[in-house]
C-alpha positions as protocol buffer text, in pm:
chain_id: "A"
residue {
  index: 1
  type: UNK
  ca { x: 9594 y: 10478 z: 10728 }
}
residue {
  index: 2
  type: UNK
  ca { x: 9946 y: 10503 z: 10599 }
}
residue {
  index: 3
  type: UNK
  ca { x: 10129 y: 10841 z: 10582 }
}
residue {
  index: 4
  type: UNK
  ca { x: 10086 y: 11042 z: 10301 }
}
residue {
  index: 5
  type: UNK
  ca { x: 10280 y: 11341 z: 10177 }
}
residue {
  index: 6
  type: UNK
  ca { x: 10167 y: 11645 z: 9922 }
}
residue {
  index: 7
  type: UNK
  ca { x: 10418 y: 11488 z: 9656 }
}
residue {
  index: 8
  type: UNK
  ca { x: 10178 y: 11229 z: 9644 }
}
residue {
  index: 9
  type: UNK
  ca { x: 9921 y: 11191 z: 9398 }
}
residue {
  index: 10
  type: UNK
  ca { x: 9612 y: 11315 z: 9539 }
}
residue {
  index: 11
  type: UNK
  ca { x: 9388 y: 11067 z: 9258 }
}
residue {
  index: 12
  type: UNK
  ca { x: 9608 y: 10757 z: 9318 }
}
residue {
  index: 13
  type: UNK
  ca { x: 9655 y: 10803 z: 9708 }
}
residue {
  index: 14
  type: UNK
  ca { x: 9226 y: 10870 z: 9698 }
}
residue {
  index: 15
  type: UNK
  ca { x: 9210 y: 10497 z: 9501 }
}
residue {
  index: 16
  type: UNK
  ca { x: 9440 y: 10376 z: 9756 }
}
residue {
  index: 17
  type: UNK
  ca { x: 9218 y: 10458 z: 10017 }
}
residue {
  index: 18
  type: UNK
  ca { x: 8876 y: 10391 z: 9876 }
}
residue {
  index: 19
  type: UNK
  ca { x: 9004 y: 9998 z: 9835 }
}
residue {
  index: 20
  type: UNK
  ca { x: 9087 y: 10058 z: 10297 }
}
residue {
  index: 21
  type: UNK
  ca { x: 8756 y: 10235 z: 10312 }
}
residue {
  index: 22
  type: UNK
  ca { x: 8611 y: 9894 z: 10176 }
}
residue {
  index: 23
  type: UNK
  ca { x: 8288 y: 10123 z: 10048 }
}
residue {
  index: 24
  type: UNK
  ca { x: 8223 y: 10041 z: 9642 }
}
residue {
  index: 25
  type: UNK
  ca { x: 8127 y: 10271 z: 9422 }
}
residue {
  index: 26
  type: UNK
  ca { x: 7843 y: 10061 z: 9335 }
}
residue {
  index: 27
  type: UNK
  ca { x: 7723 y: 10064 z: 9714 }
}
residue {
  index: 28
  type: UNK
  ca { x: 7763 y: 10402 z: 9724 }
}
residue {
  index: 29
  type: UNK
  ca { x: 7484 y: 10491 z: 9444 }
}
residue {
  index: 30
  type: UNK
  ca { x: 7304 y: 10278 z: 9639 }
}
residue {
  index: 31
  type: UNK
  ca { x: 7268 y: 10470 z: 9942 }
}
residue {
  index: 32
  type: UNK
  ca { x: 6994 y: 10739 z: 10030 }
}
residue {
  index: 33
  type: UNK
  ca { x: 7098 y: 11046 z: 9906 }
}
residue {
  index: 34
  type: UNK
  ca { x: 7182 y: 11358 z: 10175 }
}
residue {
  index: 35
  type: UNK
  ca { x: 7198 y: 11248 z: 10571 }
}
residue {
  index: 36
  type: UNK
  ca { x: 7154 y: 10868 z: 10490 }
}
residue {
  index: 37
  type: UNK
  ca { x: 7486 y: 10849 z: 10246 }
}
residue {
  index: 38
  type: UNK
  ca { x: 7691 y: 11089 z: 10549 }
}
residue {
  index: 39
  type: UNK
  ca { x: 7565 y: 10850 z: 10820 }
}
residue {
  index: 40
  type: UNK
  ca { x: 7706 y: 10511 z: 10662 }
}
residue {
  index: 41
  type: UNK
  ca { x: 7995 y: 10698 z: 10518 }
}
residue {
  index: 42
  type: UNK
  ca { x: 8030 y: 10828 z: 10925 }
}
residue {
  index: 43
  type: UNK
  ca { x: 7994 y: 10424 z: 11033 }
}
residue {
  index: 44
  type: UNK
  ca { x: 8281 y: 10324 z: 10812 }
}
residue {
  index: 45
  type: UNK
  ca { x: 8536 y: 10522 z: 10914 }
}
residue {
  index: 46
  type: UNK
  ca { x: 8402 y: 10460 z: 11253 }
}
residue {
  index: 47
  type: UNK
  ca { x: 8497 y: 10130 z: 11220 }
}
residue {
  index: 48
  type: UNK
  ca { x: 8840 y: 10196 z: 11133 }
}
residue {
  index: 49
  type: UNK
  ca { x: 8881 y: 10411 z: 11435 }
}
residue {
  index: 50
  type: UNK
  ca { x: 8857 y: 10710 z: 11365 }
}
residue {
  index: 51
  type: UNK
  ca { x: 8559 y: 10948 z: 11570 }
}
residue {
  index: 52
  type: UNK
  ca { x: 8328 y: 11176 z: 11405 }
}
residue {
  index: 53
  type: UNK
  ca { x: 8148 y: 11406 z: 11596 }
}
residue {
  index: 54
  type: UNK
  ca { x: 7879 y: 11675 z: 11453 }
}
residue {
  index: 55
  type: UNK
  ca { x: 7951 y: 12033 z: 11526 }
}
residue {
  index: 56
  type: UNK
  ca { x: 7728 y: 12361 z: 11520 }
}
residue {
  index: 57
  type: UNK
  ca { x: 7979 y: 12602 z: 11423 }
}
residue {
  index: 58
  type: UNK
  ca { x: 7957 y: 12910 z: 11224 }
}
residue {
  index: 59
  type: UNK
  ca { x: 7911 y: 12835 z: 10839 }
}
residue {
  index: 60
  type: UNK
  ca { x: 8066 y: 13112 z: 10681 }
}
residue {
  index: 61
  type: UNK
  ca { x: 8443 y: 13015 z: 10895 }
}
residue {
  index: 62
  type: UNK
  ca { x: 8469 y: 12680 z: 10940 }
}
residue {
  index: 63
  type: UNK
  ca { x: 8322 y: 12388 z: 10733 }
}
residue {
  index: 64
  type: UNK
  ca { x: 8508 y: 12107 z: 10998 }
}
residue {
  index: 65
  type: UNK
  ca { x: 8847 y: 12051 z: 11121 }
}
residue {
  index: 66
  type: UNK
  ca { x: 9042 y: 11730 z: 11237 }
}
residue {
  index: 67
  type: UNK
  ca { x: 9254 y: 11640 z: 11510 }
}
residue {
  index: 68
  type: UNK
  ca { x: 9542 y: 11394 z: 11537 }
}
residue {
  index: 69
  type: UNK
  ca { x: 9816 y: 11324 z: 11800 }
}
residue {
  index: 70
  type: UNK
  ca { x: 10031 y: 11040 z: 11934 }
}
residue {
  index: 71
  type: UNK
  ca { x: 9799 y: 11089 z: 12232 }
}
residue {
  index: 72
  type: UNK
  ca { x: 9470 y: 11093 z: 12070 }
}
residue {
  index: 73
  type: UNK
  ca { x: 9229 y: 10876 z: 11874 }
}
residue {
  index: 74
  type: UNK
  ca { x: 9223 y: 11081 z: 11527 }
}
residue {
  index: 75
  type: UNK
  ca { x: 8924 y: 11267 z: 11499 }
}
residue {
  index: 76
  type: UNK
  ca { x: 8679 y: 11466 z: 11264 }
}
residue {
  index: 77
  type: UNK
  ca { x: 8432 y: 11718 z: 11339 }
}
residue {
  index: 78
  type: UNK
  ca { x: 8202 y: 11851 z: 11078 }
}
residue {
  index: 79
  type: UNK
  ca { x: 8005 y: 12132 z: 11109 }
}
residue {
  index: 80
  type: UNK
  ca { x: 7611 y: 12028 z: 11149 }
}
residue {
  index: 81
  type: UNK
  ca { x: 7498 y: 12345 z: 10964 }
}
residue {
  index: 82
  type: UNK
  ca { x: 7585 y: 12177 z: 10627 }
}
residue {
  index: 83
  type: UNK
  ca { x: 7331 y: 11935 z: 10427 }
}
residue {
  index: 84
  type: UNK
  ca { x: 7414 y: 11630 z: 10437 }
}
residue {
  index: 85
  type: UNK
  ca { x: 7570 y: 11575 z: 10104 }
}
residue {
  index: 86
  type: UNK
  ca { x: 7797 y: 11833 z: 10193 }
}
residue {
  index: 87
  type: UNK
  ca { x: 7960 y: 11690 z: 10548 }
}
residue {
  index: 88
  type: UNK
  ca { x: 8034 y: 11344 z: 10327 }
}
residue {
  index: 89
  type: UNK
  ca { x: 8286 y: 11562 z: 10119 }
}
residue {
  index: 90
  type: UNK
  ca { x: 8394 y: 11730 z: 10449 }
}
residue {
  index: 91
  type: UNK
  ca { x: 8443 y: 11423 z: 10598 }
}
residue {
  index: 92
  type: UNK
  ca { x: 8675 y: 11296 z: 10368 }
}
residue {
  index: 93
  type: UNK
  ca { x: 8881 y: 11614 z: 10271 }
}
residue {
  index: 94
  type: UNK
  ca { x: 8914 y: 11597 z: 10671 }
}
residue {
  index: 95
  type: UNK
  ca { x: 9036 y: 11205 z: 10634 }
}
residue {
  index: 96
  type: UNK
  ca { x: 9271 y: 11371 z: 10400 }
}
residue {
  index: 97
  type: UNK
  ca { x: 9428 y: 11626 z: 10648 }
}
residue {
  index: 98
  type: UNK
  ca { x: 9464 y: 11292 z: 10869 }
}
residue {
  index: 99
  type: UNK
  ca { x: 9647 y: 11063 z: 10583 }
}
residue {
  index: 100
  type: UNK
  ca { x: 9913 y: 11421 z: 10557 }
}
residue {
  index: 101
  type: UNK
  ca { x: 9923 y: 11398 z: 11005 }
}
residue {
  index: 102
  type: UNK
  ca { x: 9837 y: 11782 z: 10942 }
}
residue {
  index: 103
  type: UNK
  ca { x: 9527 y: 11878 z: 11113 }
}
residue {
  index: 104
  type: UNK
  ca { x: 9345 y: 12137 z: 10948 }
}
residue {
  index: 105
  type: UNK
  ca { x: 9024 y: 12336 z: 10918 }
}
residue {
  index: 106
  type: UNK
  ca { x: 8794 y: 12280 z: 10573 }
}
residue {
  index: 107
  type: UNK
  ca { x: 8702 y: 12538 z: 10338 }
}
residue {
  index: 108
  type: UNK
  ca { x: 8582 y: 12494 z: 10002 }
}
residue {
  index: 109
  type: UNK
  ca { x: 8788 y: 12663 z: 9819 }
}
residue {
  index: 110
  type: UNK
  ca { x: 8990 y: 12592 z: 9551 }
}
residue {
  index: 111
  type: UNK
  ca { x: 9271 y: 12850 z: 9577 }
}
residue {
  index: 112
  type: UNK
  ca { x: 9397 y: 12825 z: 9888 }
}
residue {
  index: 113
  type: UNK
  ca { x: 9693 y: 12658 z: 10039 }
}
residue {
  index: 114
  type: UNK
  ca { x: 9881 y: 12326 z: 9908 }
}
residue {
  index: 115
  type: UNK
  ca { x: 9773 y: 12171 z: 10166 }
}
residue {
  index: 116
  type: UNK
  ca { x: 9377 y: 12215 z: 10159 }
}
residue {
  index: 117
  type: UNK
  ca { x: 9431 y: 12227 z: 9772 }
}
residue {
  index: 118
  type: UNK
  ca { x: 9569 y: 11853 z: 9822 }
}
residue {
  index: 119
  type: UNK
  ca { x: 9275 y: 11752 z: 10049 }
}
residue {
  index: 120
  type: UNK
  ca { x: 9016 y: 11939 z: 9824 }
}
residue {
  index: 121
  type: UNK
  ca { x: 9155 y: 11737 z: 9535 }
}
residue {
  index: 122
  type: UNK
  ca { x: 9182 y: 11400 z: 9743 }
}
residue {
  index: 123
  type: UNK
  ca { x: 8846 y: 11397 z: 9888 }
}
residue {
  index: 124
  type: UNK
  ca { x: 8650 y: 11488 z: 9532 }
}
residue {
  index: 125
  type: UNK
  ca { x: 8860 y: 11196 z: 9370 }
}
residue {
  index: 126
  type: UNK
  ca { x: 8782 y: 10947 z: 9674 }
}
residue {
  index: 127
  type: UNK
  ca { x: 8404 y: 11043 z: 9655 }
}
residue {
  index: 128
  type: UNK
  ca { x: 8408 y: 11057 z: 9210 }
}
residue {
  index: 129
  type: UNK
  ca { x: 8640 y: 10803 z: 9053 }
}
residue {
  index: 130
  type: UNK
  ca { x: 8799 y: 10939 z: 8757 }
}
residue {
  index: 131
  type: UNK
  ca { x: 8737 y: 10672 z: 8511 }
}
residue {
  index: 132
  type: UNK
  ca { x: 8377 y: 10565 z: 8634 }
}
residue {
  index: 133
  type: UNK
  ca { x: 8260 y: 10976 z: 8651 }
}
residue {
  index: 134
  type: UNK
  ca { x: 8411 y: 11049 z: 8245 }
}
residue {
  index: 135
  type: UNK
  ca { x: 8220 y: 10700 z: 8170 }
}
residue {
  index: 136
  type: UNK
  ca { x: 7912 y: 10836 z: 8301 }
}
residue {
  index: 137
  type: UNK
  ca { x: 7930 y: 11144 z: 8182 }
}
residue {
  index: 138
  type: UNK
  ca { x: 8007 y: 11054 z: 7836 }
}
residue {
  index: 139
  type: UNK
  ca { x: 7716 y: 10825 z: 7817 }
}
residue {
  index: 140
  type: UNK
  ca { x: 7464 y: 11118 z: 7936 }
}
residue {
  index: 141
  type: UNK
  ca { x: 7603 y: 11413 z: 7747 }
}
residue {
  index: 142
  type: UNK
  ca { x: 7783 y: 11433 z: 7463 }
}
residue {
  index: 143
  type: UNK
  ca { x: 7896 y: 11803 z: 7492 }
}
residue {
  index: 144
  type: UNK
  ca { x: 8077 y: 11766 z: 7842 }
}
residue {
  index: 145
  type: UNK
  ca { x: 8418 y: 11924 z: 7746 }
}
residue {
  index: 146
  type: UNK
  ca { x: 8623 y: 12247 z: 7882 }
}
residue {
  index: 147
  type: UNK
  ca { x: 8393 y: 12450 z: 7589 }
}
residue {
  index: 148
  type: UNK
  ca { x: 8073 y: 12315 z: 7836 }
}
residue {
  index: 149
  type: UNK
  ca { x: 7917 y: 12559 z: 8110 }
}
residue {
  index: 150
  type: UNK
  ca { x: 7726 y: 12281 z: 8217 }
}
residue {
  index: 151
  type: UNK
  ca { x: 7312 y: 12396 z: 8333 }
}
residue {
  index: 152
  type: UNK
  ca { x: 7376 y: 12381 z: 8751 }
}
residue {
  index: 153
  type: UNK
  ca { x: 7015 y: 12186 z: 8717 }
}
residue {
  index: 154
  type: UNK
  ca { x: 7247 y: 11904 z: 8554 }
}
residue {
  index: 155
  type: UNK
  ca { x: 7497 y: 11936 z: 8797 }
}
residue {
  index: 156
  type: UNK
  ca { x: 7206 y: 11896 z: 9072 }
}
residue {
  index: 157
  type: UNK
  ca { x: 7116 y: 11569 z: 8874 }
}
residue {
  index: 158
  type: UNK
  ca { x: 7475 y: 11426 z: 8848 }
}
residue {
  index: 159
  type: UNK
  ca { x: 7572 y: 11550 z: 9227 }
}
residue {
  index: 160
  type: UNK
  ca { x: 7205 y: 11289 z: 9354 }
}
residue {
  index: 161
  type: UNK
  ca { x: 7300 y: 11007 z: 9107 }
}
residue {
  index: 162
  type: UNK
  ca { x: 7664 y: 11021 z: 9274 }
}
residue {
  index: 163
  type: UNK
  ca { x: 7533 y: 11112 z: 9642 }
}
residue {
  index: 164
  type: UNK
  ca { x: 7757 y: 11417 z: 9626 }
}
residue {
  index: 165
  type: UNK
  ca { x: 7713 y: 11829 z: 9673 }
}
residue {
  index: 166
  type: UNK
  ca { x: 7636 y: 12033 z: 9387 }
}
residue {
  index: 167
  type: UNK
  ca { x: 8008 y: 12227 z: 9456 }
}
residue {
  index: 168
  type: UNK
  ca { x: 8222 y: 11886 z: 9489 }
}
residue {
  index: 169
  type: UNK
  ca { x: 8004 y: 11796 z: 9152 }
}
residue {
  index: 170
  type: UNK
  ca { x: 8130 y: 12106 z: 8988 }
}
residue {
  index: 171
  type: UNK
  ca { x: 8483 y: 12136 z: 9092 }
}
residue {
  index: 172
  type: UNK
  ca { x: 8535 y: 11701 z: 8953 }
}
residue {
  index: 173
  type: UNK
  ca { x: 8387 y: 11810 z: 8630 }
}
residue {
  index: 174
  type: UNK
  ca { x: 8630 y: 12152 z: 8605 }
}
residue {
  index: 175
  type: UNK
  ca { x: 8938 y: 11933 z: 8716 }
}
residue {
  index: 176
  type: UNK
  ca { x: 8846 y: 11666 z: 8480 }
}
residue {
  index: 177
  type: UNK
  ca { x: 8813 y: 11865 z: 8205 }
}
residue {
  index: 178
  type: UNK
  ca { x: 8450 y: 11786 z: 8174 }
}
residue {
  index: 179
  type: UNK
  ca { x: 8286 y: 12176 z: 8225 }
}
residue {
  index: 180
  type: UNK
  ca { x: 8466 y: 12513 z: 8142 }
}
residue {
  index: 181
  type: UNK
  ca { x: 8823 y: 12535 z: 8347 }
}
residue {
  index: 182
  type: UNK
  ca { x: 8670 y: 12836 z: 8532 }
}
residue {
  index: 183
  type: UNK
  ca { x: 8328 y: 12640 z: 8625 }
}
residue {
  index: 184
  type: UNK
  ca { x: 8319 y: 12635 z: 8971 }
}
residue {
  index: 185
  type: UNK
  ca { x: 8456 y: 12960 z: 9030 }
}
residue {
  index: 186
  type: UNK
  ca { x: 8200 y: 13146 z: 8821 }
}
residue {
  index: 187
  type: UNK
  ca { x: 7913 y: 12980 z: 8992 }
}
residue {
  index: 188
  type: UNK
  ca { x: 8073 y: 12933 z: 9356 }
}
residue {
  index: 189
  type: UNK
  ca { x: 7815 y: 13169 z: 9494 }
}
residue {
  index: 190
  type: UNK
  ca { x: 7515 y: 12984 z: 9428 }
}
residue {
  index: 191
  type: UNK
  ca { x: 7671 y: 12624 z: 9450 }
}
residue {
  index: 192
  type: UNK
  ca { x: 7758 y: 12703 z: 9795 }
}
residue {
  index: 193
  type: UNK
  ca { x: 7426 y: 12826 z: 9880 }
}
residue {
  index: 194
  type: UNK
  ca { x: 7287 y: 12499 z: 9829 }
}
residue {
  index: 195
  type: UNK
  ca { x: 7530 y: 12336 z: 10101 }
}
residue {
  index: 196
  type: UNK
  ca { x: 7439 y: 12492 z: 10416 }
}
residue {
  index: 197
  type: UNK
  ca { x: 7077 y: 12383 z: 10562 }
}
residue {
  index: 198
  type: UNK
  ca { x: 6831 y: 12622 z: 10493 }
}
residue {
  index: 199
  type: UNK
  ca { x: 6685 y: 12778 z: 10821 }
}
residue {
  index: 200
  type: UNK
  ca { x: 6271 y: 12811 z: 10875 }
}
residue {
  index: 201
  type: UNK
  ca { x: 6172 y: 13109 z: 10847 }
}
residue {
  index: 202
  type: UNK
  ca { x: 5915 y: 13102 z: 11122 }
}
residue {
  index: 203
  type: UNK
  ca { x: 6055 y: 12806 z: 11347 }
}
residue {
  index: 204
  type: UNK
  ca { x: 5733 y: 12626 z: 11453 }
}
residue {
  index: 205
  type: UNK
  ca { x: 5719 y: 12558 z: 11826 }
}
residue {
  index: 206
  type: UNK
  ca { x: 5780 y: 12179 z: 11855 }
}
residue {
  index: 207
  type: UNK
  ca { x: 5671 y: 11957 z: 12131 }
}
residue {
  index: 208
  type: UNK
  ca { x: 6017 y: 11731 z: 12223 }
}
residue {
  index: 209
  type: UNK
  ca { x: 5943 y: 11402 z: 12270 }
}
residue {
  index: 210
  type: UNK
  ca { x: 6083 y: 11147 z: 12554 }
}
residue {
  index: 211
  type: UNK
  ca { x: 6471 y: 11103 z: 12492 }
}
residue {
  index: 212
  type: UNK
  ca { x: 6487 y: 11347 z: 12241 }
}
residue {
  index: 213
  type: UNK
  ca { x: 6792 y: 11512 z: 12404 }
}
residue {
  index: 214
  type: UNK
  ca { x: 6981 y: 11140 z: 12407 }
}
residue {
  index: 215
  type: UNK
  ca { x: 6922 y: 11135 z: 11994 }
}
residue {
  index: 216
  type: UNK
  ca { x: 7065 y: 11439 z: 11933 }
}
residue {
  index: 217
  type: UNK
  ca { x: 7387 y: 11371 z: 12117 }
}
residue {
  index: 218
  type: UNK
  ca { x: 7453 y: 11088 z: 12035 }
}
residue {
  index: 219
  type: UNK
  ca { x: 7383 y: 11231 z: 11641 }
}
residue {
  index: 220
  type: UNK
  ca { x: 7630 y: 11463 z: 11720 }
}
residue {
  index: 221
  type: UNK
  ca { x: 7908 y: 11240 z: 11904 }
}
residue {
  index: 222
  type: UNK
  ca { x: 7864 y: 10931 z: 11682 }
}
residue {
  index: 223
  type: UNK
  ca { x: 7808 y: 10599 z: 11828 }
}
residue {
  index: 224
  type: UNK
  ca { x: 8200 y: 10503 z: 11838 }
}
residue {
  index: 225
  type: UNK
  ca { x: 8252 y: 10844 z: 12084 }
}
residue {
  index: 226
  type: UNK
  ca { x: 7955 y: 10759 z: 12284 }
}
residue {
  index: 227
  type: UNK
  ca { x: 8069 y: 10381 z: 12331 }
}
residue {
  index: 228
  type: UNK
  ca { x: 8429 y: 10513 z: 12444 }
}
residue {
  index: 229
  type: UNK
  ca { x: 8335 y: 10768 z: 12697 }
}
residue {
  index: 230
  type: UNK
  ca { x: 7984 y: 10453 z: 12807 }
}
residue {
  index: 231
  type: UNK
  ca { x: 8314 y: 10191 z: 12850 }
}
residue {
  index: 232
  type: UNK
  ca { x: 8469 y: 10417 z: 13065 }
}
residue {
  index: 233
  type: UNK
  ca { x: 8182 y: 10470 z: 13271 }
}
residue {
  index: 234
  type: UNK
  ca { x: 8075 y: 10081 z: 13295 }
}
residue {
  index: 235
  type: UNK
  ca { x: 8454 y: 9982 z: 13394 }
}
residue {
  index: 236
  type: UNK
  ca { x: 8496 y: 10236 z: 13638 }
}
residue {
  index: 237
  type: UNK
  ca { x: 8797 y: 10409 z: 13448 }
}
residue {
  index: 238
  type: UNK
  ca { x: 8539 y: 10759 z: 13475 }
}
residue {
  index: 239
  type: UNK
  ca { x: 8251 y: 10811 z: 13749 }
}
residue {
  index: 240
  type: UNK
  ca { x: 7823 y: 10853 z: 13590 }
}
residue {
  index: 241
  type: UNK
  ca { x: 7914 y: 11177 z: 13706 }
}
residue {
  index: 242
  type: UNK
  ca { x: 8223 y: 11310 z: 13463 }
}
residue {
  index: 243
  type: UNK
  ca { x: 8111 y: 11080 z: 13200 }
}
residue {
  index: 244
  type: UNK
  ca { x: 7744 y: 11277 z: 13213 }
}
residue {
  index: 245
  type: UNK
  ca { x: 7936 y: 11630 z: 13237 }
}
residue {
  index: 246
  type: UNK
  ca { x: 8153 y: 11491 z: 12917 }
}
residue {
  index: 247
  type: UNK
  ca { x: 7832 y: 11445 z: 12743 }
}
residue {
  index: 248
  type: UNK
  ca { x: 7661 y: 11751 z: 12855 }
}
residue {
  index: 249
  type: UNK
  ca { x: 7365 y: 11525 z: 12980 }
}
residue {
  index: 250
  type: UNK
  ca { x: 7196 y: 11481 z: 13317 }
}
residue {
  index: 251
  type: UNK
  ca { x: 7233 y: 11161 z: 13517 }
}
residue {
  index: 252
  type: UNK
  ca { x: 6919 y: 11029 z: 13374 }
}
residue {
  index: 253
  type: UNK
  ca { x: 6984 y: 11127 z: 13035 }
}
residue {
  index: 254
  type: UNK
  ca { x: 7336 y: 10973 z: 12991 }
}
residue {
  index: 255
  type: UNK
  ca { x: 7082 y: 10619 z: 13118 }
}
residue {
  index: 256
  type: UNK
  ca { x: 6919 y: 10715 z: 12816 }
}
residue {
  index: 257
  type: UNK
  ca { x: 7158 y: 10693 z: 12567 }
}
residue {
  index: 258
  type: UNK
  ca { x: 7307 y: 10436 z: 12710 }
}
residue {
  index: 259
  type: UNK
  ca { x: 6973 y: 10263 z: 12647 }
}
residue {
  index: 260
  type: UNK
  ca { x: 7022 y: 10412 z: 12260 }
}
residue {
  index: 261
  type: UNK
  ca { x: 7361 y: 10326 z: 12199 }
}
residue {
  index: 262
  type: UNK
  ca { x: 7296 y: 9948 z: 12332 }
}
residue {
  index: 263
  type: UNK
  ca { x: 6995 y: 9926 z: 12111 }
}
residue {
  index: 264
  type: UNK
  ca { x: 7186 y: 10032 z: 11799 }
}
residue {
  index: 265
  type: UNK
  ca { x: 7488 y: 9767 z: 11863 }
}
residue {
  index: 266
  type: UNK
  ca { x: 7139 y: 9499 z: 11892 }
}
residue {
  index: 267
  type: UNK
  ca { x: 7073 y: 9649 z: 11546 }
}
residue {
  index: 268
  type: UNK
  ca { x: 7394 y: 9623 z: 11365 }
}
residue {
  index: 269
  type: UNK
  ca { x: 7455 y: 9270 z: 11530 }
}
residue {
  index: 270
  type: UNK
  ca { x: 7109 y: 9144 z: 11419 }
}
């Protein structure tokens, strides 16, 4: 991940970047909309190095935030209160915050600092390609132009066809000149609704099953954090002990997802 500086171009440095990602647009219309499409986008940046861990944090302050230091493997943390097509643009307007070595907290919102400006910009052209979106669009509606105030029931059907949120959806089209230049910011309130998970109303009592405890963490630490602090463990650079306290896990539980995270490297080997 070379550095990258706000006098870049956010479009050309997010092309740059999709070619390292090594993640096609045509494999990404591919994916499983929602959790699915944030889990493989999760593995491949994994696989470059870089940790993502899932967060409950309050919604209405803080969407994620990153981390990055000579002294620490760059990380991002997204908040597990958003849907999952929503922590994929997260994700990357984090990964943007780590190109500009700036760490920085995500909101959605478009006028704010240069900085989160930049990374709002970056991460909607990394996750909607210029050219290919206008191509698209053209082909399905005819109208699309800054005189459009596009239906948000479209924008729902472009933002699953693209395996985006409904906001990152609606702030490509306004910055492409594709909707009405004031799109997003007329209907922020209910785009954003449809971003955070919607809470039962009356939470049935559920039974847990066996290792249920070991799924969730290791959901929320990511398989590349929980193989770190398991390597520790196994060559005696941390005690079961202050790797299990790490994890917030018993003895017996941190057995268990050893168990888990061993079974998923069988997977993705086989």
């Amino acid at each position: 991940m070379p550095p990258t500086s706000l006098n870049d171009d956010p479009e050309s440095s997010a092309a740059k970047e999709r070619e390292q990602v090594g993640v096609t647009l045509e494999t990404q219309l591919r994916w499983q909309p929602g959790d699915v499409s944030f889990n493989r986008w999760r593995t491949s940046l994994e696989e470059m190095g870089i940790l993502v861990l899932l967060k409950r944090m309050p919604w209405e302050d803080c969407r994620g935030f990153s981390l990055i230091d000579t002294n620490l493997i760059p990380t991002i943390v997204v908040n597990s209160e958003d849907t999952g097509a929503a922590r994929i643009f997260t994700l990357f307007h984090e990964y943007g915050h780590l190109m500009l070595r700036n760490a920085g907290i995500c909101k959605l919102t478009p006028n704010s600092s240069n900085t989160e400006r930049w990374c709002n910009l970056f991460a909607s052209a990394f996750l909607l390609p210029s050219a290919d979106l206008t191509s698209y669009i053209n082909s399905v509606n005819k109208l699309a132009g800054t005189n459009y105030d596009w239906p948000l029931a479209d924008v729902y059907k472009l933002a699953v066809h693209f395996r985006v949120s409904r906001s990152v959806m609606a702030l490509r089209l306004q910055r492409l000149g594709l909707a009405i230049p004031s799109y997003y910011e007329t209907h922020k309130g209910e785009l954003n609704s449809f971003d955070q998970k919607p809470k039962p109303v009356n939470p049935p009592r559920i039974q847990r099953p066996p290792g249920w405890k070991q799924k969730r963490k290791l959901r929320e630490v990511g398989n590349a954090a929980a193989t770190i602090i398991l390597n520790a463990w196994k060559e005696d650079l941390a005690n079961p002990t202050e790797a299990a306290d790490i994890l917030n896990l018993s003895l017996d539980e941190l057995h268990g997802l050893r168990e888990q995270t061993e079974a998923q490297h069988v997977r993705k080997a086989s």
